[in-house]
N, C-alpha and C positions, 0 to 999 in steps of 0.2 A: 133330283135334289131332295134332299132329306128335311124337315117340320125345323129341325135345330138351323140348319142353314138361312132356310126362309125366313125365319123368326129373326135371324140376327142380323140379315139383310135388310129386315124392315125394321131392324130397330135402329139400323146406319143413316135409313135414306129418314126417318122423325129424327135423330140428333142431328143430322143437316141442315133438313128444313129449320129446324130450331136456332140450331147456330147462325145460319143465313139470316133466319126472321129478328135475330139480337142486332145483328152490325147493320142491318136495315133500318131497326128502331133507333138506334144509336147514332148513326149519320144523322136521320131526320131530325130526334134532338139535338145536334152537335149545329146544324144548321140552325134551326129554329133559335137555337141562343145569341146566334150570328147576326141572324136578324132581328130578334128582341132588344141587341144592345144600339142594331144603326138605326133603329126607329127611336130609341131612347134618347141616343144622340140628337137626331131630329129635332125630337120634340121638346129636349130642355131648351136648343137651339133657338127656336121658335119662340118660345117663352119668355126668353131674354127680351125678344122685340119690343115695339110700342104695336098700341093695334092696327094701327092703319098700313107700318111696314108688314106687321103678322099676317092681316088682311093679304096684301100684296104677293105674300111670297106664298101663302096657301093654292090664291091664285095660280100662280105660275107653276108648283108645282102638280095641281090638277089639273091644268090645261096640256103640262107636259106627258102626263101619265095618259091623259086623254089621248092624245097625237099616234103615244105608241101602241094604242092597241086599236086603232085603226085600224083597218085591212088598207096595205098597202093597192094602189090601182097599176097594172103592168102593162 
């Protein structure tokens, strides 16, 4: 295989990686907005309360997050 070959070979498999490395980044923002807007929802949600229902539902939803990262017992 000839320097021209190799040289153009590698310069397919860095514009892949590259390309690959953008739709990766771009998923993960495309998510992260996802979850930026249902934590915003959340929390105006929350804010609407009075504090002792604010209280309550903080509660419950740290108890719930607590429960699922338990390790389940089999």
């Amino acid at each position: 295989m000839g320097k021209g070959i190799k040289a153009l070979v590698g310069v397919a498999v860095v514009a892949g990686i590259a390309v690959g490395g953008y739709y990766v980044v771009r998923l993960v923002l495309d998510k992260k907005s996802v979850v930026d807007e249902a934590v915003a929802s959340v929390q105006s949600q929350l804010d609407e309360l009075d504090p002792v229902s604010r209280a309550a539902a903080v509660a419950k939803l740290t108890a719930d997050e607590a429960k699922s990262l338990r390790p389940t017992k089999a």
